[in-house]
N, C-alpha and C positions, 0 to 999 in steps of 0.2 A: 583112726584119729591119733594125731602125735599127743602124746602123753606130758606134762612136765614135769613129771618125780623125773630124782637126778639128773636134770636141767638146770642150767642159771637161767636167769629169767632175764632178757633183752624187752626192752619198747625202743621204739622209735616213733619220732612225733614230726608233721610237717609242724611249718612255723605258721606260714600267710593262710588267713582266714581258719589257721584247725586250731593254731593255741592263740593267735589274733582274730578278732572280730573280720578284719581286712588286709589288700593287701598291704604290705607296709613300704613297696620302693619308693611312691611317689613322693607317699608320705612325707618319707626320711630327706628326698629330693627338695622336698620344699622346705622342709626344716633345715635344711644345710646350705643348700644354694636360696633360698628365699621365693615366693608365689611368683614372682614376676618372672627371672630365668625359667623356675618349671614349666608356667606358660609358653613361654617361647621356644622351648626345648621340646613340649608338645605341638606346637603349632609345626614348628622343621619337620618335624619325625614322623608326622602324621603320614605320610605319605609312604614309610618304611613301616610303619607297625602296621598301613590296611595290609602292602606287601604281605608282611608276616603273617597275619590271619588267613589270608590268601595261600596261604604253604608255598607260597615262591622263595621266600628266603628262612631259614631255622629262627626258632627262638632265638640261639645262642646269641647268634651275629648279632639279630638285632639289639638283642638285651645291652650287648657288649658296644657296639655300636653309641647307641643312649647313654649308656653310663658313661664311659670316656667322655662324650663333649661337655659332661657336667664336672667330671672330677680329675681328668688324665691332667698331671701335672701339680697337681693338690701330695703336699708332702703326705708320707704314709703314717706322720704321728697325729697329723692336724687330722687326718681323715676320721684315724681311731679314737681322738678325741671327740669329734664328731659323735661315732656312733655310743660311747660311752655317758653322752650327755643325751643322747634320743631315747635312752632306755629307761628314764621318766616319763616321758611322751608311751613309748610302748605299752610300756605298764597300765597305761590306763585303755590299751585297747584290745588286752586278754581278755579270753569268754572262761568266763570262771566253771563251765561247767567242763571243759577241756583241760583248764589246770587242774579239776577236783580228778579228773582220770591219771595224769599226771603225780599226783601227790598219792593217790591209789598203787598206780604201779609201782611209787619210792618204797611205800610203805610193805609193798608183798614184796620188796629184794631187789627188785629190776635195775638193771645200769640202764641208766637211761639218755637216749640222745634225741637231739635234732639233726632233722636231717632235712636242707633248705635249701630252691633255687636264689633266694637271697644272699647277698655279701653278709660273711662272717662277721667283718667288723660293727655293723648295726644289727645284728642277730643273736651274737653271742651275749653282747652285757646282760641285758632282760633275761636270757635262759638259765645263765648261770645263777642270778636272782632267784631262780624258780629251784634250783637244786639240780636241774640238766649235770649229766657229767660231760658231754664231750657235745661240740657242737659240728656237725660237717655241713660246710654250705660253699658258694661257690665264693673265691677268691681274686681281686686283683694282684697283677704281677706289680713288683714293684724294681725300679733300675737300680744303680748303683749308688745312687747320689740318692736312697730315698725317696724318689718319685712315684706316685701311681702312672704306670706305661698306659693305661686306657685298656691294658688286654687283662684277659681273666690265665691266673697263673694253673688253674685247673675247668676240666669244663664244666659249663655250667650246669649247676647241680639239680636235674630235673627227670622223671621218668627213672629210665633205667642207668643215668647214672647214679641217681640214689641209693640203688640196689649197690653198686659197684666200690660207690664208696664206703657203704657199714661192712662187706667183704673184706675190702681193708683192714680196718681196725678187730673186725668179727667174723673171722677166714671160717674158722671150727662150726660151719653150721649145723652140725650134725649135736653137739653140745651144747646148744641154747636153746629155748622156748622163746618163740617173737611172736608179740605184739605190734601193733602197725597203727598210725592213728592220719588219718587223713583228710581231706577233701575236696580232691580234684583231678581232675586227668594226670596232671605229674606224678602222684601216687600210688597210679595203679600197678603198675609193675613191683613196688613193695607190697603192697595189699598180696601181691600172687606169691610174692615171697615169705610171705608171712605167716604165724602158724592160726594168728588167729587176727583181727581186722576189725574196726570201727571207721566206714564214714561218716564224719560228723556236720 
């Protein structure tokens, strides 16, 4: 059993349904683009998201797929201002017993991150709120003139890219004690990486 004397103390927390109640894209969907586009934006795609459960085509594409017809072209400050104003809306959809693990980990030392297949820009305001220090989730690219391109400028952030990206930031595994906080298939691959794990 890994030991944590003379260890820093790492958590990582999913965001959708482990420190939210739910997930939060659509949500955010219809908070930016309005019920009626999301409706219609679900009605089109239906037919690409049975696809995707189906494992004929990735998560990724699809995800990226959907996002783009709602935002590709949407300046990259209008968007972030977007997600800065949804993180009142978010706020009221954390399960407070996931933030109390959360403020537990702050409290024993822990750097603490999010690690999310959600867009950054709607992910980060709320965590940061929370005392998160870094947040990793998946990103859109954006062009030269400022545009969202509709493509994700890394991939999306799910499984064992999770794992790949606290790597990044947290190369030294051999020098941290991790925590893992999750609940759902995306997770697992950190739960295995993990020194210790809570599905919630």
């Amino acid at each position: 059993m890994v030991q944590k004397e003379n260890k820093r103390l790492v958590a990582v927390f999913d965001f959708d349904g482990t420190l939210t109640s739910r997930d939060t894209m659509f949500d955010f969907i219809g908070f930016a683009c309005g019920r009626l586009k999301l409706w219609l934006g679900l009605i089109l795609f239906a037919p690409i998201i049975a696809v995707m459960f189906m494992k004929i085509i990735d998560n990724n594409s699809c995800k990226q797929m959907l996002l783009s017809w709602f935002f590709k072209g949407m300046t990259y400050n209008e968007f972030r201002a977007l997600g800065e104003r949804y993180a009142e809306r978010a706020s009221k959809l954390l399960r407070s017993d996931t933030v109390q693990y959360l403020r537990e980990r702050k409290e024993e030392g822990c750097k603490v991150y999010v690690v999310s297949a959600s867009i950054k820009e709607w992910v980060a305001p709320v965590c940061h709120s929370l005392g998160v220090d870094e947040v990793l989730a998946t990103e859109f690219a954006v062009d030269s003139d400022g545009l969202l391109t509709g493509r994700f400028a890394v991939h999306n952030c799910f499984g064992q890219e999770k794992v790949r990206r606290l790597i990044d930031v947290e190369p030294q595994r051999d020098d941290y004690y991790l925590y893992a906080y999750g609940d759902s298939r995306g997770d697992k691959e950190m739960f295995e990486f993990a020194d210790e794990y809570l599905k919630v």
